[in-house]
C-alpha positions as CSV (number, residue, x, y, z in Angstrom):
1,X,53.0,61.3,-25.2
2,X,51.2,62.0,-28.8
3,X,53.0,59.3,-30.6
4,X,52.1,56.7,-27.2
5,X,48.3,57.9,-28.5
6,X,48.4,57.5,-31.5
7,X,50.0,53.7,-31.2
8,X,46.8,53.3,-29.6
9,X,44.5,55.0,-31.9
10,X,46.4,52.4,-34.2
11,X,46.0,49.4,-31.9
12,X,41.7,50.2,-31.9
13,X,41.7,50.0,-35.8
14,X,38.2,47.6,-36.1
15,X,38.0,44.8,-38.8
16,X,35.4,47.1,-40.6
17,X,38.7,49.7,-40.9
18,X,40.7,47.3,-42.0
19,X,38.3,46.0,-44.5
20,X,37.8,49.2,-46.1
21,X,41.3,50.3,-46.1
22,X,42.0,46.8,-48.0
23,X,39.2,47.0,-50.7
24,X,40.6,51.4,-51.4
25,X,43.6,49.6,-52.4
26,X,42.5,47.0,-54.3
27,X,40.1,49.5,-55.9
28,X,43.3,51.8,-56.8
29,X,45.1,49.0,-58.4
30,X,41.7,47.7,-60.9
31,X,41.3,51.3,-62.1
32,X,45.0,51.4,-63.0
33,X,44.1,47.7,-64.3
34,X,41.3,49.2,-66.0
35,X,43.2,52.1,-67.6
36,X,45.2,50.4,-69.4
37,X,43.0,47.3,-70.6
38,X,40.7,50.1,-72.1
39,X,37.5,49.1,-69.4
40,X,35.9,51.6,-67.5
41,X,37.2,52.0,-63.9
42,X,34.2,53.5,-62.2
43,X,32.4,49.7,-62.6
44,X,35.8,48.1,-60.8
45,X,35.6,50.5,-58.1
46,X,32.2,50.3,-57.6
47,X,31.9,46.5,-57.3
48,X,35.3,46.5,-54.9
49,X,33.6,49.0,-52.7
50,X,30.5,47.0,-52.9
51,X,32.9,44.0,-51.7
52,X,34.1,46.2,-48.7
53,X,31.1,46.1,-47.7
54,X,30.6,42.9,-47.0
55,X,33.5,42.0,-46.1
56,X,32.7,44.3,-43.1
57,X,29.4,42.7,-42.7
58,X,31.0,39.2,-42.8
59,X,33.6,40.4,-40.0
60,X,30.8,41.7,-37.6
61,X,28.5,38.2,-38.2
62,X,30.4,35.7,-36.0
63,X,30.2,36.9,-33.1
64,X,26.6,37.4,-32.9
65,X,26.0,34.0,-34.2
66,X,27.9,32.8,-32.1
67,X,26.0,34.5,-28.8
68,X,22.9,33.4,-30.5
69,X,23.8,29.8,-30.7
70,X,24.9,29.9,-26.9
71,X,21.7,31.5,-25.9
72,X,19.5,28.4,-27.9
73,X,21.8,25.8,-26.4
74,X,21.4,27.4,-22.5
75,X,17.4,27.6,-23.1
76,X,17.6,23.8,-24.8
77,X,19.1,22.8,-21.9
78,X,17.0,24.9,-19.4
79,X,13.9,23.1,-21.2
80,X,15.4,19.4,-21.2
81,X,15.8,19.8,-17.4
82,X,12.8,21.4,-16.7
83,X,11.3,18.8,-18.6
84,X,13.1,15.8,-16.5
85,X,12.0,17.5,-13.2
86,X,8.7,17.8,-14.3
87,X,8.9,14.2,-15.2
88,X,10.6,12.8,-11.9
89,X,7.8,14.8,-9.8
90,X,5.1,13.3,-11.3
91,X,6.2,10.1,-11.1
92,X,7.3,10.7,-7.6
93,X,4.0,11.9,-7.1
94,X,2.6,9.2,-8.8
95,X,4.5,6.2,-6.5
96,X,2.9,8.0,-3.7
97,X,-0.4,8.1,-4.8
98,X,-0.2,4.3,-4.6
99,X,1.8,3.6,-1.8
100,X,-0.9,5.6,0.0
101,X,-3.5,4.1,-1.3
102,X,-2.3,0.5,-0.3
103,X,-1.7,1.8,3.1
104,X,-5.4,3.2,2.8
105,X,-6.4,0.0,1.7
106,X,-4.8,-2.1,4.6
107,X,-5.9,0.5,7.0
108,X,-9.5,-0.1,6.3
109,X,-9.0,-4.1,6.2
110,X,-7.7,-4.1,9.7
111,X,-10.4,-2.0,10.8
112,X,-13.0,-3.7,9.8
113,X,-10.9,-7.1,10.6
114,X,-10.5,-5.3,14.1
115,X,-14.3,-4.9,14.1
116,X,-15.7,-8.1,13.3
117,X,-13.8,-9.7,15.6
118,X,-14.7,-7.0,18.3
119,X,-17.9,-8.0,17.5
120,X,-17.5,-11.9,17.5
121,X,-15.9,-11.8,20.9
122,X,-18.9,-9.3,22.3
123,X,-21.4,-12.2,20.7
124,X,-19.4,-14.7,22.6
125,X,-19.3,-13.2,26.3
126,X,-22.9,-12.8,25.9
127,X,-23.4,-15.8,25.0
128,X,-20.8,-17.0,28.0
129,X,-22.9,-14.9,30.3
130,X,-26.1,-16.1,29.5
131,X,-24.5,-19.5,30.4
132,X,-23.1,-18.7,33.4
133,X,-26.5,-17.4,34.4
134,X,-28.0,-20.5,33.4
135,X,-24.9,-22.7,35.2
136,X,-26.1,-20.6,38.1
137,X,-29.5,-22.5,38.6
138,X,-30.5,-24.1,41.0
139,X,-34.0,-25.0,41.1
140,X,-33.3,-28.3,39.2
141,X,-35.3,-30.5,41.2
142,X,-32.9,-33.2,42.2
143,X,-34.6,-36.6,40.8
144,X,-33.4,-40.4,40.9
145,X,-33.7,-41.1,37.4
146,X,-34.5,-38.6,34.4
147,X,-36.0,-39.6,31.1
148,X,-34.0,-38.0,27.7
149,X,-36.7,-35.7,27.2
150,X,-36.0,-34.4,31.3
151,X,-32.6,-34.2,30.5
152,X,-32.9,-32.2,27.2
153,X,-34.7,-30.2,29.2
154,X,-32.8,-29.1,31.8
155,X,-29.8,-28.4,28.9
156,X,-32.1,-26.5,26.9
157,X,-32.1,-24.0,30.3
158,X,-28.5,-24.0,30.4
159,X,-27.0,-23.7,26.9
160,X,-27.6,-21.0,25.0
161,X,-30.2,-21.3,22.5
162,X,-28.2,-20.4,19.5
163,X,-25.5,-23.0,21.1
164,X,-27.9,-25.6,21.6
165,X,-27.9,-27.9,18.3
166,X,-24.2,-28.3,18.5
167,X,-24.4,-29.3,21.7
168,X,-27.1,-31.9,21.1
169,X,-25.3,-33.3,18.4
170,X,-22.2,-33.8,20.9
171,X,-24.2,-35.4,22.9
172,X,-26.5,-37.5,20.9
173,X,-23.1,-39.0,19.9
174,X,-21.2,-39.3,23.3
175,X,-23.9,-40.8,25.4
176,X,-27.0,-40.4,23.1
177,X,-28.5,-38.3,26.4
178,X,-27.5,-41.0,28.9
179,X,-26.3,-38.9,31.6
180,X,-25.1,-42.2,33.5
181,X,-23.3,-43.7,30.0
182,X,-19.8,-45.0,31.0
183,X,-16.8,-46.4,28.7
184,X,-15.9,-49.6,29.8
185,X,-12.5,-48.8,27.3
186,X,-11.7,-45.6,28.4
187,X,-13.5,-44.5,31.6
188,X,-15.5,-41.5,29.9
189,X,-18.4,-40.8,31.8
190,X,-21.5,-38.8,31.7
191,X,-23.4,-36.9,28.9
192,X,-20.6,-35.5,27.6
193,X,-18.2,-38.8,28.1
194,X,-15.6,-36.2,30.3
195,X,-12.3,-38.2,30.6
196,X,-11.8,-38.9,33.8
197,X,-15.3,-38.6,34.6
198,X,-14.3,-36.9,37.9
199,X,-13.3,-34.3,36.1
200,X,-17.0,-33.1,36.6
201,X,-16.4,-32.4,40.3
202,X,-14.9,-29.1,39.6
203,X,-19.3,-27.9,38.5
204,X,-20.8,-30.4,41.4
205,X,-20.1,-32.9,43.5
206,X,-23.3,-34.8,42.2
207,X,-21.8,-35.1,39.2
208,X,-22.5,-38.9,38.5
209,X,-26.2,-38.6,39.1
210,X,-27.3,-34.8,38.4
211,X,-27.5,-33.9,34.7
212,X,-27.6,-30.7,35.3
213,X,-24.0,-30.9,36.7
214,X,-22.8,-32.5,34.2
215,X,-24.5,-30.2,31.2
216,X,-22.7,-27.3,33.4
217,X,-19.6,-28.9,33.3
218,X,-19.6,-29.9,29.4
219,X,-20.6,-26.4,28.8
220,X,-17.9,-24.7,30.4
221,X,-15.2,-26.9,28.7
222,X,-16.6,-26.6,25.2
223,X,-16.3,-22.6,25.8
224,X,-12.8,-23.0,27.4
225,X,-11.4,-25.0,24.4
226,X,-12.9,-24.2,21.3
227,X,-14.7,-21.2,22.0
228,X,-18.5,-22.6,22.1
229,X,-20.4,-25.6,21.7
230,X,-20.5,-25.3,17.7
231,X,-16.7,-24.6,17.6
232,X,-16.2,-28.0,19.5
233,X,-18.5,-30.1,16.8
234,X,-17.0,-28.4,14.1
235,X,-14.0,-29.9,15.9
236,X,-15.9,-33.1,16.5
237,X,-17.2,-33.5,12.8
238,X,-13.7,-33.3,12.1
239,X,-12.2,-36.0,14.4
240,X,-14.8,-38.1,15.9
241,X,-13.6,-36.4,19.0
242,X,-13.2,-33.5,20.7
């Protein structure tokens, strides 16, 4: 059991041990060295003990360095990725920013687009309304012949007054306010030339000899295709027709 100890007392010698127990030697053989070249020994042992030293010192350095290097590299790396996160997030945060704002962006267009034409159709049922009220007349006093200025009249009860202009100018060019004004080409009759002229039937069955039918009737087919009387001459201005 002793010996089995002491192999391992052995077996636990440390570099520094070893290191020391090399530079005793080598300090034994220089003073013999020294002895017999005639130099002082005490100089030889001092400067191998002072080696022993550091060769102990050297032995013990390693390691540490070595710990120290692995703990710079881990906190290098730490920092690089911290660093890359930090990057990524903001531009993450950045893309974000402006997808949200182009969402904001259309958000607010379509709401106001939603508005305006909330607005536009309001204007035109108003307007619709105060021609159906108008349409809905019937104290035109029922004549043989009317003058233009008798005709325009009667119309300026019936269209709407903001309407009224673009529906003159329709009809200053259809039948230049003849409400009995017939194509011989075509058939168009009426103020508003309506092709067939029977067409008119569906507002009156006076509708070849009462203006006021036939105003009712234009009317009501310039809201029914393009919306009011100045959407069918911006039509017109386009086409010569409408």
């Amino acid at each position: 059991m002793r010996t089995l100890l002491e192999g391992n007392r052995v077996s636990r010698i440390s570099v520094r041990g070893f290191a020391v127990a090399s530079a005793t030697a080598v300090t034994t053989v220089g003073a013999v060295v020294g002895v017999a070249a005639g130099s002082p020994a005490a100089a030889s042992n001092d400067n191998f003990e002072a080696t022993a030293a550091d060769t102990t010192l050297l032995a013990d350095i390693p390691a540490g360095q070595q710990a120290q290097v692995q703990t710079a590299s881990l906190t290098q790396q730490a920092d690089a990725q911290s660093a890359q996160a930090s990057a990524t997030a903001k531009k993450s945060a950045e893309e974000a920013a402006r997808v949200q704002a182009a969402e904001d962006a259309k958000a607010k267009k379509d709401a106001a687009d939603k508005d305006k034409a909330d607005k536009d159709a309001k204007a035109r049922d108003l307007e619709t309304q105060a021609a159906s009220r108008s349409a809905a007349r019937t104290d035109f006093a029922v004549k043989s012949s009317y003058s233009i200025d008798e005709v325009q009249a009667i119309a300026r009860q019936i269209v709407p007054a903001g309407q009224f202009q673009c529906f003159s100018h329709i009809v200053n060019n259809e039948s230049s306010w003849n409400f009995q004004a017939t194509n011989s080409g075509s058939g168009a009759y009426g103020l508003v030339q309506a092709l067939p002229g029977n067409k008119m039937a569906s507002a009156g069955d006076d509708w070849q000899t009462n203006p006021a039918t036939q105003i009712k009737w234009g009317l009501g087919y310039m809201n029914d295709r393009y919306g009011s009387p100045c959407g069918a001459w911006s039509f017109w201005q386009a086409h010569s027709w409408y």
